[in-house]
C-alpha positions, 0 to 999 in steps of 0.5 A: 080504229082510226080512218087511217088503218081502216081498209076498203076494197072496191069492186066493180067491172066498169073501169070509170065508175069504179075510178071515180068511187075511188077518187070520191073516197080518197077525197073524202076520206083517209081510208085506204082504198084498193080496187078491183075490176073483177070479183075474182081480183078481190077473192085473190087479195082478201089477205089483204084484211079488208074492213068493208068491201063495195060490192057491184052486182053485175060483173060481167062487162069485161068477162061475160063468165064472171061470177056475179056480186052473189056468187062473189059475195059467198065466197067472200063469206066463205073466206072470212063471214065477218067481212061487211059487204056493200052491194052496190048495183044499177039494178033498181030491183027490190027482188034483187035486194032482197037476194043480196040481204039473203046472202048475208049483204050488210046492205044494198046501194042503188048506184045514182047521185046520192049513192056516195052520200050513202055508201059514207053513211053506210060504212060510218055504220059498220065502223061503229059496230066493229069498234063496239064489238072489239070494245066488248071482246076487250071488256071480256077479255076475248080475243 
């Protein structure tokens, strides 16, 4: 699987933040980025067959009835279990971490300086495990 065909959705409520995620990943990288503003957006596109979702925790900024990243993150996993998810959020809570790990996160990602640094290490990570895991599906020969 090269970058090219690989397919990343962020999501996140606050429009400049999540317009400068994009642009950092456009310019850092070949993927194909897709954005959402709300997580009911990107429940609304999982068609699309994303390979790595960036998930804000707090959704609420536009729509004070927003389902939060958790309540998303489910759905998400509903829809398709195998989907990595990316928690990316301001709050510096280890509670709060610890309940997205507990909702099946791939990981969590407090939003600061070195959150790009991270968030590109992050999905290097979960490339490498889903190259691995079609390696051995083929050497097995499952689909």
């Amino acid at each position: 699987m090269n970058n090219k065909n690989v397919k990343i959705f962020l999501v996140d409520d606050n429009a400049l933040y999540l317009k400068s995620l994009e642009l950092e990943f456009k310019e850092q990288t070949e993927f194909i980025i897709e954005t959402y503003a709300t997580g009911e957006l990107c429940i609304q596109n999982l068609t699309h067959n994303p390979n790595v979702i960036i998930l804000d925790y707090l959704l609420d900024s536009v729509d004070k009835n927003a389902m939060n990243g958790v309540k998303i993150m489910d759905k998400i996993k509903a829809f398709n279990q195998d989907i990595p998810i990316v928690i990316l959020s301001s709050q510096n809570n280890i509670d709060v971490a610890v309940n997205c790990m507990h909702h099946r996160a791939f990981d969590y990602v407090e939003k600061s300086e070195t959150a790009m640094v991270r968030l590109n290490k992050i999905i290097k990570k979960i490339l490498s495990y889903q190259k691995a895991e079609m390696d051995l599906n083929r050497q097995f020969g499952y689909q």
